[in-house]
C-alpha positions, 0 to 999 in steps of 0.5 A: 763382435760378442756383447755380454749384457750385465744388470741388477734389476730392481725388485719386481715390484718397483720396476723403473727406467733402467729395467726397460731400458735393458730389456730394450737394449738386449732385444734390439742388439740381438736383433741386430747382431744375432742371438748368438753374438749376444748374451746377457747375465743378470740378477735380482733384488728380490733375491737380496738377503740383508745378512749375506749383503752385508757380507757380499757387498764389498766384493762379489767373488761369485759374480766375478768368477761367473761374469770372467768365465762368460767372458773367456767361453764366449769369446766375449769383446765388450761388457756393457754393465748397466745397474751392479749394485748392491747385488753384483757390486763393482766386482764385475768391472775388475771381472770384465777387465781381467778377462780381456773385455772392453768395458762400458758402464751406462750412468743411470744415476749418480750413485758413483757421487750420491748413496741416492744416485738422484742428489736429491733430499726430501725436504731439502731439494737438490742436494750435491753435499757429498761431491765437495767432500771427501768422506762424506758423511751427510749421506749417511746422516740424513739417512740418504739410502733407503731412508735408514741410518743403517743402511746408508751407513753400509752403503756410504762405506762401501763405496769409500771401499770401492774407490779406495781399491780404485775399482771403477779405472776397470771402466773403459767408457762411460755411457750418458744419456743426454747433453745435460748429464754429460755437462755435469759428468764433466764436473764430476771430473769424469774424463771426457775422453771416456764419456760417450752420450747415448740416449736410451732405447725407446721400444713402442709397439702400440699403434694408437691413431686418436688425436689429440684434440680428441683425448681429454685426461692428464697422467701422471707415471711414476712412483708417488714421493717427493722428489717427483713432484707429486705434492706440487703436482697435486696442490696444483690440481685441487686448484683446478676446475673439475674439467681438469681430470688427472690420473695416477699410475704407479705407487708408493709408500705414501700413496694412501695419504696422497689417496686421503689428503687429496680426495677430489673427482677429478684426481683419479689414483689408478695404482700399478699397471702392468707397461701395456696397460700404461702405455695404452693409458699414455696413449690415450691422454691429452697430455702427460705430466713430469713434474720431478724436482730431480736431475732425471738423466734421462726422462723415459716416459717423456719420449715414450709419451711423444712416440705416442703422439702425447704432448709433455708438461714438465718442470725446466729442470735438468734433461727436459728442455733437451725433449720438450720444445715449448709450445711444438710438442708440450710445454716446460713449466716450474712450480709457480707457473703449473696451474697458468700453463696446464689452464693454457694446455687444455685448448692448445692445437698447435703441436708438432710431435 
């Protein structure tokens, strides 16, 4: 069997789940297959050239010519597509499919439904408009893709586009990655027949032996904005005794005002680490915190966290009562309740990870 690995990774700066998780995916495949059996093709958003795009994202005829002819030299029997937008677009369904491939498309996001692919809006909350509509406008007027009107208009239109040309019946299967996404793939009226649950990779290769007990700081990963619960997450915090300390890896376009608003010893803005750096940091915490607003579809730190003997908090949305086992290996927790059970977290011993 040869496997052609296809992904749109994001830009270097903004390095998220779906990256490591095909990197995870294309190692432990060749692994277990042979280098020779399988292959990969991929591409950049820090290539993107917003006048070519406007232009290419219809249809990518270039990708479509390269991902067939892979196809057809290689001998390749499957084509597992993970991210394809915006650079190589769903052109690379029809390419897998014309070239005599099963295809198989893994649903990190909801953007078959939603231009934001996480139905979420910031200062409105979850949000599902555009599924009950069939020209859906409320992504484009709220600006919903990369907080501009413009290129939400672009984007809304062009997956009007793709599901006029019937571009995704090129898909065979499609992968989910727990039992709650694949619940709400179903009402989507994805066909069941075609919905395959496999969760994520998980590649850890740090071996860290301090105990629990013996670990003091909470941390928070993951870009800093709204839909992941960081404005919950630090009113929550500047509530606490000093004893409480929190750190903060990754960043974003509000990290300054987060920086200046909440300006206490014990929260602690750490920036961008590389994913050693971050998982020796996990590693060595008491607990990590995910408080997303968000239906995650997946939730990779939390695993990564366990694998490192690092309990969990996170917020009873969407997948994370699937991962978190209250009070055996962390604790679920809402809103209204964060303080009482980060205060009940601090002297807990009682866990099974």
């Amino acid at each position: 069997m040869n496997i052609l690995i296809v992904h749109n990774k994001y830009q270097s700066d903004n390095v998220g789940g779906e990256d490591i998780v095909y990197n995870n995916e294309l190692e432990c495949l060749k692994i277990k297959l042979g280098k020779n059996k399988v292959f990969s093709y991929e591409v950049s958003n820090d290539d993107i050239n917003m006048l070519k795009i406007i232009f290419s994202i219809w249809f990518s005829f270039y990708h479509y010519k390269k991902i067939k002819n892979i196809i057809e030299n290689k001998n390749i029997d499957i084509v597992h597509v993970h991210n394809y937008y915006p650079l190589l677009t769903p052109s690379v369904f029809k390419a897998s499919k014309d070239g005599g491939a099963i295809v198989m498309h893994t649903l990190h996001n909801y953007r078959l439904w939603c231009i934001s692919g996480i139905f979420y809006r910031d200062s409105y909350g979850i949000c599902e408009l555009c599924i009950k509509k069939k020209i859906a406008i409320h992504g484009i007027v709220h600006k919903c893709y990369r907080k501009s009107l413009a290129q939400s208009a672009v984007a809304q239109a062009s997956f009007w586009f793709y599901r006029a040309i019937k571009i995704f019946d090129n898909i065979d299967y499609f992968f989910v990655l727990t039992k709650f996404q694949m619940n709400k793939i179903l009402q989507l009226e994805i066909e069941e027949s075609k919905i395959i649950l496999k969760p994520n990779i998980v590649n850890i290769q740090i071996n860290f032996s301090k105990k629990i007990e013996e670990k003091m700081n909470y941390i928070y990963v993951g870009r800093l904005e709204e839909s992941k619960g960081i404005y919950e997450l630090l009113e929550t915090w500047i509530k606490l005794e000093e004893k409480f300390i929190l750190t903060l890896i990754g960043g974003g376009p509000i990290e300054n005002n987060l920086k200046k608003k909440y300006c206490k010893s014990n929260i602690i803005f750490k920036g961008k680490f590389d994913r050693k750096t971050t998982l020796l940091n996990i590693a060595s915490s008491k607990y990590l915190i995910q408080p997303s607003l968000l239906y995650e579809t997946f939730g990779l730190t939390i695993i990564e966290s366990m694998s490192l003997g690092t309990p969990v908090i996170g917020f009873e949305i969407g997948t994370r009562s699937e991962f978190i086992e209250d009070g055996k290996n962390g604790f679920l927790s809402n809103k209204k309740k964060l303080r009482e059970t980060i205060e009940k977290s601090y002297l807990y011993k009682n866990y099974k990870i």
